[in-house]
N, CA, C and O atoms as a Tripos MOL2 file, in Angstrom:
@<TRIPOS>MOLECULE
protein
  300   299    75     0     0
PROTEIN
NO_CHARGES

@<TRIPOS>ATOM
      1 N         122.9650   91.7800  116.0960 N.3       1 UNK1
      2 CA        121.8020   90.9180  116.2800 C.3       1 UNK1
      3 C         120.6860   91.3910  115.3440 C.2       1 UNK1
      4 O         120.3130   92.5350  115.0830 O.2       1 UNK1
      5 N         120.2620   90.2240  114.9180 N.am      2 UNK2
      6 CA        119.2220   90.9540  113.6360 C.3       2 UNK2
      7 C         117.6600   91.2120  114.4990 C.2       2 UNK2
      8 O         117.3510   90.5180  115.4690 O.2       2 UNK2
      9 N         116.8060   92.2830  113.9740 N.am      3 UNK3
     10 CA        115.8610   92.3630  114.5100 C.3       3 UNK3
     11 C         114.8860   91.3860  114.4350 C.2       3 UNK3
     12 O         114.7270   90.8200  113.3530 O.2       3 UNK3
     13 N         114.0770   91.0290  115.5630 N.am      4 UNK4
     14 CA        112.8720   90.1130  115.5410 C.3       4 UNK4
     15 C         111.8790   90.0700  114.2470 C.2       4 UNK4
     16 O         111.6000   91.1650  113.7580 O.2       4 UNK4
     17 N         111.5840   89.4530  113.9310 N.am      5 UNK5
     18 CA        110.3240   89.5470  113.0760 C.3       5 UNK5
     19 C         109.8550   88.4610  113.1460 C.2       5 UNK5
     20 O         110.4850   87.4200  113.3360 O.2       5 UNK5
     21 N         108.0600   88.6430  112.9220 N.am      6 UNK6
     22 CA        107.1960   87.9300  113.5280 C.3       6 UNK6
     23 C         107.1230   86.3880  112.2650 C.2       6 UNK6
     24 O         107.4870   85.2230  112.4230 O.2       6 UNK6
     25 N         106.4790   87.1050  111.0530 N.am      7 UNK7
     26 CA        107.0360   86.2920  109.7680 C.3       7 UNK7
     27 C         107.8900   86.0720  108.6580 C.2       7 UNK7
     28 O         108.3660   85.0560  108.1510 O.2       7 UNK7
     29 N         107.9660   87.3120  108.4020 N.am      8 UNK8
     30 CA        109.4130   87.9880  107.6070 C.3       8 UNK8
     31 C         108.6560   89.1470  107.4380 C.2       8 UNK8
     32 O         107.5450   89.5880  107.7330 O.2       8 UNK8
     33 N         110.4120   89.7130  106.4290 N.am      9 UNK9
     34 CA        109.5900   91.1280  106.9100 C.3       9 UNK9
     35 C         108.6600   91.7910  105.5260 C.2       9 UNK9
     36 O         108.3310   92.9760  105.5950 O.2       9 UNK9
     37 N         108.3080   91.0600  104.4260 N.am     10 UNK10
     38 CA        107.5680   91.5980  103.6990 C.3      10 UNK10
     39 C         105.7070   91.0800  104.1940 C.2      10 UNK10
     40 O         104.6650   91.6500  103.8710 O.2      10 UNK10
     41 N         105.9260   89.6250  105.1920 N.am     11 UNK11
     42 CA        104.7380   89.5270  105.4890 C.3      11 UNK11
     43 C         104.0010   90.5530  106.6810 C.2      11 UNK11
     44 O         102.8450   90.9720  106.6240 O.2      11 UNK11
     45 N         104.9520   90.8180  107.7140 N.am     12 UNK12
     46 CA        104.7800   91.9160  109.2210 C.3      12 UNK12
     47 C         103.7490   92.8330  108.8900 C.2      12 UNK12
     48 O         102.6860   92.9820  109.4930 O.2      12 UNK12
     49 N         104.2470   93.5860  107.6320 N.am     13 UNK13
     50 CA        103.3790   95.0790  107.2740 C.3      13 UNK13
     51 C         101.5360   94.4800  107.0080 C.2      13 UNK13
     52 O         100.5470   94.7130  107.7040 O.2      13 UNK13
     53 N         101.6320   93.8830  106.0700 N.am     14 UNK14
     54 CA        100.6630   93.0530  105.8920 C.3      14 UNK14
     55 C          99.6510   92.3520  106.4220 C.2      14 UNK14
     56 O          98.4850   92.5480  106.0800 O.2      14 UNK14
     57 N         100.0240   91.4250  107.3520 N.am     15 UNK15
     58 CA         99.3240   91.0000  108.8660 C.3      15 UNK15
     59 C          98.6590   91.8430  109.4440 C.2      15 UNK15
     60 O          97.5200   91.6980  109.8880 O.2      15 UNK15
     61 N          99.6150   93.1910  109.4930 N.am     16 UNK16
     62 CA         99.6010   94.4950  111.1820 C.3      16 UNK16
     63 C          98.4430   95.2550  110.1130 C.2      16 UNK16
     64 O          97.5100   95.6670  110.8020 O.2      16 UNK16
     65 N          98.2320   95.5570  108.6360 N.am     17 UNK17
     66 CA         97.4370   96.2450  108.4410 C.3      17 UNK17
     67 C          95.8040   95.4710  107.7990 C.2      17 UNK17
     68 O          94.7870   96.0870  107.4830 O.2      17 UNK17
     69 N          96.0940   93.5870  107.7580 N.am     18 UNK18
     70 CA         94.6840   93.0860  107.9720 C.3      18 UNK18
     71 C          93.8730   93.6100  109.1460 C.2      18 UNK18
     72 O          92.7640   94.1430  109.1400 O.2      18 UNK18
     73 N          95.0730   93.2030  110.6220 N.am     19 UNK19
     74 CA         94.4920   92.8220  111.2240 C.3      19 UNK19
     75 C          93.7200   94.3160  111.9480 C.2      19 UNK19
     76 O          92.7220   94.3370  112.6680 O.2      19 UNK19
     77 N          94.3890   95.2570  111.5760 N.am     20 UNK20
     78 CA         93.6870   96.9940  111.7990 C.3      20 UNK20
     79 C          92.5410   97.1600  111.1880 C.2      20 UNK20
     80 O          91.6680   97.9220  111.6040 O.2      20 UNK20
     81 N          92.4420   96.4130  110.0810 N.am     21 UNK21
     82 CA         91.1970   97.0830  109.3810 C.3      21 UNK21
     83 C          90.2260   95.8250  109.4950 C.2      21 UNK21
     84 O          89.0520   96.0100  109.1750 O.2      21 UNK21
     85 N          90.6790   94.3750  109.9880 N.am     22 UNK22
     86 CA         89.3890   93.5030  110.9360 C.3      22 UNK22
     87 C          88.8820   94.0040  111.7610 C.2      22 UNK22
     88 O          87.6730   94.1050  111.9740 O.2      22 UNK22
     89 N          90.1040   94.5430  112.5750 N.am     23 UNK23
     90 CA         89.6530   95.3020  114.0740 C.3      23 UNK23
     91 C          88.5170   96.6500  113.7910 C.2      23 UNK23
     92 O          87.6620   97.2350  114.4560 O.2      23 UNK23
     93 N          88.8840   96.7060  112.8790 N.am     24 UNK24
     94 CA         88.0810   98.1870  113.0350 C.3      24 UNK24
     95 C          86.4290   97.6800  111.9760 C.2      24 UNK24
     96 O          85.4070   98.3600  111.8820 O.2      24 UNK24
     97 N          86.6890   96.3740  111.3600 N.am     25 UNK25
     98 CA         85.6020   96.0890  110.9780 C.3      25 UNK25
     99 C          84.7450   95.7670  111.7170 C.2      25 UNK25
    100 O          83.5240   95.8730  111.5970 O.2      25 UNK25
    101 N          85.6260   95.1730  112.8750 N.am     26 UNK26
    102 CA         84.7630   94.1110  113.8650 C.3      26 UNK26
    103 C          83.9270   95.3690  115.2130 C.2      26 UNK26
    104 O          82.9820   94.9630  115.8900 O.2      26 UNK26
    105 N          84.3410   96.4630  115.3420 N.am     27 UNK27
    106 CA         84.5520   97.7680  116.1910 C.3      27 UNK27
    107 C          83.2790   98.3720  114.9640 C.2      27 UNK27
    108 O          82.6390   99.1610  115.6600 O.2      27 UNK27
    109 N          82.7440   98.3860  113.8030 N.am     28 UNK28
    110 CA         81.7950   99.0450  112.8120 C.3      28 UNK28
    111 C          80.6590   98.1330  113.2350 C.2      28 UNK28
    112 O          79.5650   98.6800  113.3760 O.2      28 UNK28
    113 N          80.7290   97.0620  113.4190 N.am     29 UNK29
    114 CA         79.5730   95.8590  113.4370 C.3      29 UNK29
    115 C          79.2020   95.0840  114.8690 C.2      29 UNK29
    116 O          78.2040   94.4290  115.1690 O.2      29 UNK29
    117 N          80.0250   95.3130  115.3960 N.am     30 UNK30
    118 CA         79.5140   95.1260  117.0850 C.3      30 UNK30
    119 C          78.3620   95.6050  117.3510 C.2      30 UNK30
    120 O          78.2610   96.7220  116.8440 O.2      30 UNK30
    121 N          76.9960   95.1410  118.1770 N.am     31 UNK31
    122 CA         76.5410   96.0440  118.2820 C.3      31 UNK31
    123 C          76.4630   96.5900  119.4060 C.2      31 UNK31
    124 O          75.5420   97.4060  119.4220 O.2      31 UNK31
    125 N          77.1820   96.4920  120.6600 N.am     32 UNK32
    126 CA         77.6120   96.9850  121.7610 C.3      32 UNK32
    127 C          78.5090   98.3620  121.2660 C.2      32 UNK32
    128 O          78.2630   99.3740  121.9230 O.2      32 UNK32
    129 N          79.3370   98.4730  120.3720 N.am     33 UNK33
    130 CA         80.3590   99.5070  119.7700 C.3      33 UNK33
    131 C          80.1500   99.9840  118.2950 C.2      33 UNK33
    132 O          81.0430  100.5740  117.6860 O.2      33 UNK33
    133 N          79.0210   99.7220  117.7910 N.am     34 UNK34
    134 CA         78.7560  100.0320  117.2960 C.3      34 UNK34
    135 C          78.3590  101.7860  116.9100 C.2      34 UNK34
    136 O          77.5760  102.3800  117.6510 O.2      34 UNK34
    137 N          78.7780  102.2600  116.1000 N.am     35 UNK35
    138 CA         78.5360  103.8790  116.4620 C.3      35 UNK35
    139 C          77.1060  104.3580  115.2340 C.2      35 UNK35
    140 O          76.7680  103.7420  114.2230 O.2      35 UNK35
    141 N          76.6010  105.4600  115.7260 N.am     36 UNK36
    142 CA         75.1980  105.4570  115.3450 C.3      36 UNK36
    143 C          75.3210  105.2000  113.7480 C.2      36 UNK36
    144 O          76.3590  105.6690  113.2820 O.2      36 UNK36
    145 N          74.5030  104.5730  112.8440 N.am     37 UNK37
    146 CA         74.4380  105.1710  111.6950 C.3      37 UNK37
    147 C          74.8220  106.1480  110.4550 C.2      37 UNK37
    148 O          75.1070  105.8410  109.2970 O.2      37 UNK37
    149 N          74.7240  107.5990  111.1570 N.am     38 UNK38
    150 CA         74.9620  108.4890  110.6490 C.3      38 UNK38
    151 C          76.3830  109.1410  110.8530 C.2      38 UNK38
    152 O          76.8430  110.1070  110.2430 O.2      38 UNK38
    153 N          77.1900  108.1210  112.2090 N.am     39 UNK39
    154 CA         78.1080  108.5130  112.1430 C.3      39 UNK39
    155 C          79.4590  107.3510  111.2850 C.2      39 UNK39
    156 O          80.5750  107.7460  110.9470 O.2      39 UNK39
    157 N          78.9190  105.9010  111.1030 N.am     40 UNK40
    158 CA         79.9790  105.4490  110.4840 C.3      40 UNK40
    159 C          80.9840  105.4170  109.3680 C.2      40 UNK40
    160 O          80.4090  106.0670  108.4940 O.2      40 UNK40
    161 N          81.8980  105.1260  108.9830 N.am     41 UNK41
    162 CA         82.7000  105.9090  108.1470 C.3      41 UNK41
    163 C          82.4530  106.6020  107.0450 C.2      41 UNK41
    164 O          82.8320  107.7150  106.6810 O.2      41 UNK41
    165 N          81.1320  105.0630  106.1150 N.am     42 UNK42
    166 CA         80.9670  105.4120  104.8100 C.3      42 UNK42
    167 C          80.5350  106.4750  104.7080 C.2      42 UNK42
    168 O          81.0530  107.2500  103.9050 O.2      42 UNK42
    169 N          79.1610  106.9630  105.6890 N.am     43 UNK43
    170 CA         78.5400  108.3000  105.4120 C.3      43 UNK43
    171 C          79.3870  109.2400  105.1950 C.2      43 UNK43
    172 O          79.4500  109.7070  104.0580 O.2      43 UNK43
    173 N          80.4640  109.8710  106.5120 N.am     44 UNK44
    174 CA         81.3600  110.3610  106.8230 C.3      44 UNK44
    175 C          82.2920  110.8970  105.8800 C.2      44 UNK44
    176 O          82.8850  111.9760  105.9170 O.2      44 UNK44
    177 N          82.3380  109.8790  104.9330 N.am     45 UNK45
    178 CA         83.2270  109.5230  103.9790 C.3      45 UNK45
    179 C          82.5930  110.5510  102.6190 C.2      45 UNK45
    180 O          83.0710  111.5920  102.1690 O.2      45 UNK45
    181 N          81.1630  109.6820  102.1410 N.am     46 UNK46
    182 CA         80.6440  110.9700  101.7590 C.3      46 UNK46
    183 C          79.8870  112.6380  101.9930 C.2      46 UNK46
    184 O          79.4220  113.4230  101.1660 O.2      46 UNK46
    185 N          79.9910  112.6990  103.1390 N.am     47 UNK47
    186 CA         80.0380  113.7860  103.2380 C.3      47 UNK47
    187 C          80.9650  114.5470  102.8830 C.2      47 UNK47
    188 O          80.6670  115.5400  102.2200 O.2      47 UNK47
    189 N          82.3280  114.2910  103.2240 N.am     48 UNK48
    190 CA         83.4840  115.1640  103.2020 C.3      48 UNK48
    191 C          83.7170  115.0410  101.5580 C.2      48 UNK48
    192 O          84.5040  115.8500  101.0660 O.2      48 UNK48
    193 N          83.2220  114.2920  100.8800 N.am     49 UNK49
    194 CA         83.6790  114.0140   99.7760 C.3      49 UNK49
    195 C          82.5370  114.8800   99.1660 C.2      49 UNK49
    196 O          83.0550  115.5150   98.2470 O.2      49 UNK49
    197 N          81.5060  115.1210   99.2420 N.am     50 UNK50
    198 CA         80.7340  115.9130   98.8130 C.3      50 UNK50
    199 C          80.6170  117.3980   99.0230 C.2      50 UNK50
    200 O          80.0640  118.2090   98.2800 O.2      50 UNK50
    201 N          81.4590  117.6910  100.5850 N.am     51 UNK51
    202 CA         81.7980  119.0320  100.4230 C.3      51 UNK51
    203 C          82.5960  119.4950  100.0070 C.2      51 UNK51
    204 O          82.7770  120.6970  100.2010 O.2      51 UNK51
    205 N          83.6150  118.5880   99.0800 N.am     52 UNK52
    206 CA         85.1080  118.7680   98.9020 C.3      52 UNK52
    207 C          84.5950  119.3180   97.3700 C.2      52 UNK52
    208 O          85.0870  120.4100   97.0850 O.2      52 UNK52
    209 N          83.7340  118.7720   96.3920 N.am     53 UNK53
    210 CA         83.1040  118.5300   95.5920 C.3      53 UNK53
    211 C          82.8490  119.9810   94.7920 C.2      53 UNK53
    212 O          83.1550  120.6070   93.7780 O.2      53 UNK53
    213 N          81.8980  120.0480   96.2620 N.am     54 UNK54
    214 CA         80.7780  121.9400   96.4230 C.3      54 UNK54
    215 C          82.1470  123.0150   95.9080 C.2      54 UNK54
    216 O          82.4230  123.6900   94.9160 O.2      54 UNK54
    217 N          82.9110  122.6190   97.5520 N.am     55 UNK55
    218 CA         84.0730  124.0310   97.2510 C.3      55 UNK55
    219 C          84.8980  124.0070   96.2810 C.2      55 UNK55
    220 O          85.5560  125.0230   96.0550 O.2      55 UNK55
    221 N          85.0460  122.9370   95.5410 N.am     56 UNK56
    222 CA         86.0840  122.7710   94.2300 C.3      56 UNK56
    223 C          84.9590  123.9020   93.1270 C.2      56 UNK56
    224 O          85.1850  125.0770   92.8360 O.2      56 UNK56
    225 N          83.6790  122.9880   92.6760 N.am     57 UNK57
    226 CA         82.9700  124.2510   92.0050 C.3      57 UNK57
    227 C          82.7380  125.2970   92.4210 C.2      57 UNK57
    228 O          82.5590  126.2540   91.6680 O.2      57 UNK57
    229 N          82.6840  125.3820   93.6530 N.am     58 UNK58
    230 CA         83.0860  127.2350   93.6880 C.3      58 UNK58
    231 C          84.0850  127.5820   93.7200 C.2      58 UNK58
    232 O          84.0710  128.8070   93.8410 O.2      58 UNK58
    233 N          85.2210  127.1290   93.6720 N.am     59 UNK59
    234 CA         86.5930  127.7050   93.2470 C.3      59 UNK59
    235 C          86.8950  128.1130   91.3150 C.2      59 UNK59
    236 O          87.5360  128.9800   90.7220 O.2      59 UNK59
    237 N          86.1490  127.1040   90.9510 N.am     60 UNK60
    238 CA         86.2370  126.9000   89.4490 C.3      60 UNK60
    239 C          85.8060  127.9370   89.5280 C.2      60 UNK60
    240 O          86.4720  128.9640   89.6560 O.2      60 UNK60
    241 N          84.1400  127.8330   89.4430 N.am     61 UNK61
    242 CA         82.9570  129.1050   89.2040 C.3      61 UNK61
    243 C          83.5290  130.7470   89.4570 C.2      61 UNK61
    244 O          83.4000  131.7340   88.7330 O.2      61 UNK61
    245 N          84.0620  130.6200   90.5040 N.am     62 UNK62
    246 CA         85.1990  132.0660   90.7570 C.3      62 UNK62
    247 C          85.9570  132.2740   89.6160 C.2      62 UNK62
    248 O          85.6070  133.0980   88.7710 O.2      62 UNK62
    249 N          87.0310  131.5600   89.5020 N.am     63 UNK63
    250 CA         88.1720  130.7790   88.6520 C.3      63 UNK63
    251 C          87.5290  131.3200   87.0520 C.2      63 UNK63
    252 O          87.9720  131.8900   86.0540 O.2      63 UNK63
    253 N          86.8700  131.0310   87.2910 N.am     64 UNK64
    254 CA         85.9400  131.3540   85.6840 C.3      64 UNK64
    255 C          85.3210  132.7450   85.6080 C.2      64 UNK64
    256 O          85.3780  133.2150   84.4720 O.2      64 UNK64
    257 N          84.7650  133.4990   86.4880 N.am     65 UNK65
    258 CA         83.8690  134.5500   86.4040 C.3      65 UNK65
    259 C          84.7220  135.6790   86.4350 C.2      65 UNK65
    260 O          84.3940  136.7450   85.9130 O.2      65 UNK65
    261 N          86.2180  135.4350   87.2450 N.am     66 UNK66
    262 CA         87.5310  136.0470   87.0460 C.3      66 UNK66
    263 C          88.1540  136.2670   85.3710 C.2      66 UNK66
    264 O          88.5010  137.1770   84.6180 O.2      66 UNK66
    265 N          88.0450  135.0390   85.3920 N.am     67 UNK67
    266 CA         88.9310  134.7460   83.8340 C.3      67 UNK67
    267 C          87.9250  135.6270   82.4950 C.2      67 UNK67
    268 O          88.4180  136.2690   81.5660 O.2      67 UNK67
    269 N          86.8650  135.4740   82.6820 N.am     68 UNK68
    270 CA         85.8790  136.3950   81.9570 C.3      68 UNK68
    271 C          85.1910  137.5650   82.1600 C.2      68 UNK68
    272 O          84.1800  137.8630   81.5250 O.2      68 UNK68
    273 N          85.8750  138.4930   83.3340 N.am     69 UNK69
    274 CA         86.0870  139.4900   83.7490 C.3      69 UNK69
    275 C          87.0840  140.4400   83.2790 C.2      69 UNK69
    276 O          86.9400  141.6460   83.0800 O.2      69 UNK69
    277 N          87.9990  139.7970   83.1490 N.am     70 UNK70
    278 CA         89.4930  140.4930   82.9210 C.3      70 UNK70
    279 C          89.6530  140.1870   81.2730 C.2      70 UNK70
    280 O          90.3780  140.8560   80.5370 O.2      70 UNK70
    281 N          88.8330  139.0420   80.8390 N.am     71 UNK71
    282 CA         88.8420  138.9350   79.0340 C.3      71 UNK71
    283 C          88.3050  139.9950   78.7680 C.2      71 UNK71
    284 O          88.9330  140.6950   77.9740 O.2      71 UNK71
    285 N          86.9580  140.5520   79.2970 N.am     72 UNK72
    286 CA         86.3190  141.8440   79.0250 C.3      72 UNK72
    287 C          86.9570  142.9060   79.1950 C.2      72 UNK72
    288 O          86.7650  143.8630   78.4440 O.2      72 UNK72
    289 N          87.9370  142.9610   80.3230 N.am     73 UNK73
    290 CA         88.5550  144.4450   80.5240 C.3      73 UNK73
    291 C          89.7110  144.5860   79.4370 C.2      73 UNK73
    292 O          89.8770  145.6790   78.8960 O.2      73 UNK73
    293 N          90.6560  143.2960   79.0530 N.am     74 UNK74
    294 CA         91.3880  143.9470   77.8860 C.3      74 UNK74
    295 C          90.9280  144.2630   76.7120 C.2      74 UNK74
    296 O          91.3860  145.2350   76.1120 O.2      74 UNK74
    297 N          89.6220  143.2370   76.0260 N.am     75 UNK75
    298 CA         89.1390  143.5420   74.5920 C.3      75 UNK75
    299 C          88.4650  144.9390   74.3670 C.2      75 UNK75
    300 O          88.0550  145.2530   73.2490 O.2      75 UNK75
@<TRIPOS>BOND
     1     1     2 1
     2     2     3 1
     3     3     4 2
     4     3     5 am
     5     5     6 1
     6     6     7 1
     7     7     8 2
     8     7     9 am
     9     9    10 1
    10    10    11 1
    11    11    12 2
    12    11    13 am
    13    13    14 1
    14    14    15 1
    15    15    16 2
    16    15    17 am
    17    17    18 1
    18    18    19 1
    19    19    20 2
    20    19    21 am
    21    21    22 1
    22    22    23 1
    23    23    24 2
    24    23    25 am
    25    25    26 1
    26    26    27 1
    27    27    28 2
    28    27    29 am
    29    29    30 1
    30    30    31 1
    31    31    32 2
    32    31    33 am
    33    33    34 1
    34    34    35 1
    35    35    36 2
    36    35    37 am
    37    37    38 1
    38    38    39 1
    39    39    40 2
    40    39    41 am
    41    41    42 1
    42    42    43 1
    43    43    44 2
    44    43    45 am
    45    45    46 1
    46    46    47 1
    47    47    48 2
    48    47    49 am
    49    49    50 1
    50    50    51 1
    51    51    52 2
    52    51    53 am
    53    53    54 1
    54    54    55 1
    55    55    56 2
    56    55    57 am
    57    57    58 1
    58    58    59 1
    59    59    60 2
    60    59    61 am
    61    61    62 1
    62    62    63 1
    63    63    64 2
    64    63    65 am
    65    65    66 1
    66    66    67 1
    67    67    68 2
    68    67    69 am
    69    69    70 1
    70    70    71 1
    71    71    72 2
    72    71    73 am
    73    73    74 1
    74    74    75 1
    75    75    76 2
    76    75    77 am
    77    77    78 1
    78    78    79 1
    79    79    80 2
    80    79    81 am
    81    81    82 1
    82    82    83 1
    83    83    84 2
    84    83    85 am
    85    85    86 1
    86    86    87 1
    87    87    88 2
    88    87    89 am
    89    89    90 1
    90    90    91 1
    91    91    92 2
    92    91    93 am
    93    93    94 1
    94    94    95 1
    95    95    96 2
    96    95    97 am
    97    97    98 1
    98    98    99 1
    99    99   100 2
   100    99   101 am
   101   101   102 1
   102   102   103 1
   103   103   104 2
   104   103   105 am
   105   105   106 1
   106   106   107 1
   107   107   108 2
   108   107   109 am
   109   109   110 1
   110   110   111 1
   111   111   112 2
   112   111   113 am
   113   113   114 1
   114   114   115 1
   115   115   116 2
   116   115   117 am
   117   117   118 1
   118   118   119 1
   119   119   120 2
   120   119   121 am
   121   121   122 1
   122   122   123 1
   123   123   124 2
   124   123   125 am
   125   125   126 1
   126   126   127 1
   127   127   128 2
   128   127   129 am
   129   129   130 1
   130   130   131 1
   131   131   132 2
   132   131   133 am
   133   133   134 1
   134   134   135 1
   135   135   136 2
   136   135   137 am
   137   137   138 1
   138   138   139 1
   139   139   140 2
   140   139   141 am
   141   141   142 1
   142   142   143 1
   143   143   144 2
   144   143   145 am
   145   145   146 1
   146   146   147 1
   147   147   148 2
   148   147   149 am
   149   149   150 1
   150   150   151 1
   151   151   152 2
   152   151   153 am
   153   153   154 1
   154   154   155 1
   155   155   156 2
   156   155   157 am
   157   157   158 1
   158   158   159 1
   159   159   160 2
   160   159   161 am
   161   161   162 1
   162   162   163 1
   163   163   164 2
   164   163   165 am
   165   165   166 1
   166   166   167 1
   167   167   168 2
   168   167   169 am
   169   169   170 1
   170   170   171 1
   171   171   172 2
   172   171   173 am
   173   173   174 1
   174   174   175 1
   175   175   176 2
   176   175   177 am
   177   177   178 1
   178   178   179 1
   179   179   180 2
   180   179   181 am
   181   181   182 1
   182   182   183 1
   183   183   184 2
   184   183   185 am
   185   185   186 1
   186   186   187 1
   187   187   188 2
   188   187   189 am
   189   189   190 1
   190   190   191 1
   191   191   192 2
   192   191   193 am
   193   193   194 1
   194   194   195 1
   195   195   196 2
   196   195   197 am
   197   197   198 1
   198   198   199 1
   199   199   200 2
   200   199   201 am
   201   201   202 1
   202   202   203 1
   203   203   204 2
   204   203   205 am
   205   205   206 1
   206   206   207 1
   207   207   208 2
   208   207   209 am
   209   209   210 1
   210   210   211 1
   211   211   212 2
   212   211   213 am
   213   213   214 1
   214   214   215 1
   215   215   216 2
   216   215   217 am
   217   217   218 1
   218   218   219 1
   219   219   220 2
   220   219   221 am
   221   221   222 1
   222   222   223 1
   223   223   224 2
   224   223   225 am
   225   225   226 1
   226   226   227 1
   227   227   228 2
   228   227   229 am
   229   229   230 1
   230   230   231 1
   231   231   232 2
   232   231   233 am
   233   233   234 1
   234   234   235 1
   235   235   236 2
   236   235   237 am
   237   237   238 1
   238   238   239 1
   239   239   240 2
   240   239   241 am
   241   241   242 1
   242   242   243 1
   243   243   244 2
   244   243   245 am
   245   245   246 1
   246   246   247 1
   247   247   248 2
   248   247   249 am
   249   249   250 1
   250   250   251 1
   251   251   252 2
   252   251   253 am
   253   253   254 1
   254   254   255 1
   255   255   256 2
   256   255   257 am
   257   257   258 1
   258   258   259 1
   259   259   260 2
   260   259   261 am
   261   261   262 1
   262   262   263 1
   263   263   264 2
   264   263   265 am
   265   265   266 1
   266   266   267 1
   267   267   268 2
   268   267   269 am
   269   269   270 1
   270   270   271 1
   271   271   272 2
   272   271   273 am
   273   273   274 1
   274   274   275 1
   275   275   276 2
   276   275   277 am
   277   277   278 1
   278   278   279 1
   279   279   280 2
   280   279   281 am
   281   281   282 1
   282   282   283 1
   283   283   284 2
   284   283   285 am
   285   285   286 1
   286   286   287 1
   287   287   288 2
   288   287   289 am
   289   289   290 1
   290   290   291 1
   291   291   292 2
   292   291   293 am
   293   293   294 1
   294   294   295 1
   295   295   296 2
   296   295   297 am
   297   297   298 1
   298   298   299 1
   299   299   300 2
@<TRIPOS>SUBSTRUCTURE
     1 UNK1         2 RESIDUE 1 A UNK
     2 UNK2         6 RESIDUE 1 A UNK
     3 UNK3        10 RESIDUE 1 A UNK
     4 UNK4        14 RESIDUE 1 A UNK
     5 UNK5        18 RESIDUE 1 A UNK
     6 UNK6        22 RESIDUE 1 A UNK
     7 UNK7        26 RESIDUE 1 A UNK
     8 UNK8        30 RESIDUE 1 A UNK
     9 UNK9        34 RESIDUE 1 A UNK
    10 UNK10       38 RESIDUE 1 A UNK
    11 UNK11       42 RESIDUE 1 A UNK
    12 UNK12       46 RESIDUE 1 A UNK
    13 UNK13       50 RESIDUE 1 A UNK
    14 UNK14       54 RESIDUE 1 A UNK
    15 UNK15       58 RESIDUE 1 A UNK
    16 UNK16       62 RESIDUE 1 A UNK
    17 UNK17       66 RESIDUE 1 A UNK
    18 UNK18       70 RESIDUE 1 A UNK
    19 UNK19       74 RESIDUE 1 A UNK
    20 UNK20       78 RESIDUE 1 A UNK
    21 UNK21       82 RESIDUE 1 A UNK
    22 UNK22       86 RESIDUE 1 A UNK
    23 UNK23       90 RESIDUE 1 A UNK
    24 UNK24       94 RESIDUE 1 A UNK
    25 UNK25       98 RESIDUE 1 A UNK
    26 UNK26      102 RESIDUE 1 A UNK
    27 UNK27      106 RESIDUE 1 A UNK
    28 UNK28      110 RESIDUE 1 A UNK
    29 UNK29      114 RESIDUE 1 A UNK
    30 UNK30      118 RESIDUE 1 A UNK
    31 UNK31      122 RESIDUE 1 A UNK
    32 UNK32      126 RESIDUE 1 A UNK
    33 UNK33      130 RESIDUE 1 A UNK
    34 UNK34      134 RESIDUE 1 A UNK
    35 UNK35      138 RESIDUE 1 A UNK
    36 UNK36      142 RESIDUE 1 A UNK
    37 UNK37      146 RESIDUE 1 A UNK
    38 UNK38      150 RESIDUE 1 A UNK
    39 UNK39      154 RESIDUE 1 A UNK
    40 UNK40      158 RESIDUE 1 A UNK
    41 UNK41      162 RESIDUE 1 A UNK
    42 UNK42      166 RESIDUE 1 A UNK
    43 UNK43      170 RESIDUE 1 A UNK
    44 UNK44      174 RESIDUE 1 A UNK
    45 UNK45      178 RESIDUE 1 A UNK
    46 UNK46      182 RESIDUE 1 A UNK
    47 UNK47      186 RESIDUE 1 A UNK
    48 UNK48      190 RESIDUE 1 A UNK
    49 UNK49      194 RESIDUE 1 A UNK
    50 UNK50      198 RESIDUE 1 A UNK
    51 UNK51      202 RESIDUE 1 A UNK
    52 UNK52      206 RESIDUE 1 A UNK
    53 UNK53      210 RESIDUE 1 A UNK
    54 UNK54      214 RESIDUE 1 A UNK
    55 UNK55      218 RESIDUE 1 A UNK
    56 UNK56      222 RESIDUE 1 A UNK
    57 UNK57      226 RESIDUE 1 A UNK
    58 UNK58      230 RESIDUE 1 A UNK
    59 UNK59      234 RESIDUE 1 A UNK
    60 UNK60      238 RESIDUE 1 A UNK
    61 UNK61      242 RESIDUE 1 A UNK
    62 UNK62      246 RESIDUE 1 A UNK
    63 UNK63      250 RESIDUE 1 A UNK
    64 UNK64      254 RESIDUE 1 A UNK
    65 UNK65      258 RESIDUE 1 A UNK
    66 UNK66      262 RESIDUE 1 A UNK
    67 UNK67      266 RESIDUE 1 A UNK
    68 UNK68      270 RESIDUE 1 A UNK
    69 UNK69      274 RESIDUE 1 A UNK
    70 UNK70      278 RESIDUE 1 A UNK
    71 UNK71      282 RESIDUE 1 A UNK
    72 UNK72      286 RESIDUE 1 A UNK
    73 UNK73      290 RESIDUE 1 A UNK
    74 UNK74      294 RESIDUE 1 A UNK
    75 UNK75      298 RESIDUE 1 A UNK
């Protein structure tokens, strides 16, 4: 027996992931469910993206102060 599908199956995936990210549009803009300001995604979004940012240049900045540490100790 073949499995159910709602429209076929390249449309299913498609539908199920409009209708997640309406839902969750409609869940951002409610204003009963609405969540504060400072917490909705975009901010959220940059934040993490801005601390991701920070610790990458201080990995470099290490990355580098290493690499021209050890140039000095062989020359």
């Amino acid at each position: 027996m073949p499995t159910p599908a709602l429209l076929s199956r390249g449309l299913d995936p498609v539908l199920g992931i409009f209708t997640g990210c309406f839902a969750y549009y409609l869940h951002e803009t409610n204003p009963r469910t609405a969540p504060p300001p400072d917490n909705r995604l975009a901010v959220l979004v940059q934040w993490k993206w801005a601390k991701w940012k920070c610790d990458r240049e201080e990995k470099l900045n290490a990355l580098e102060r290493e690499a021209e540490a050890s140039s000095r100790v062989v020359s």
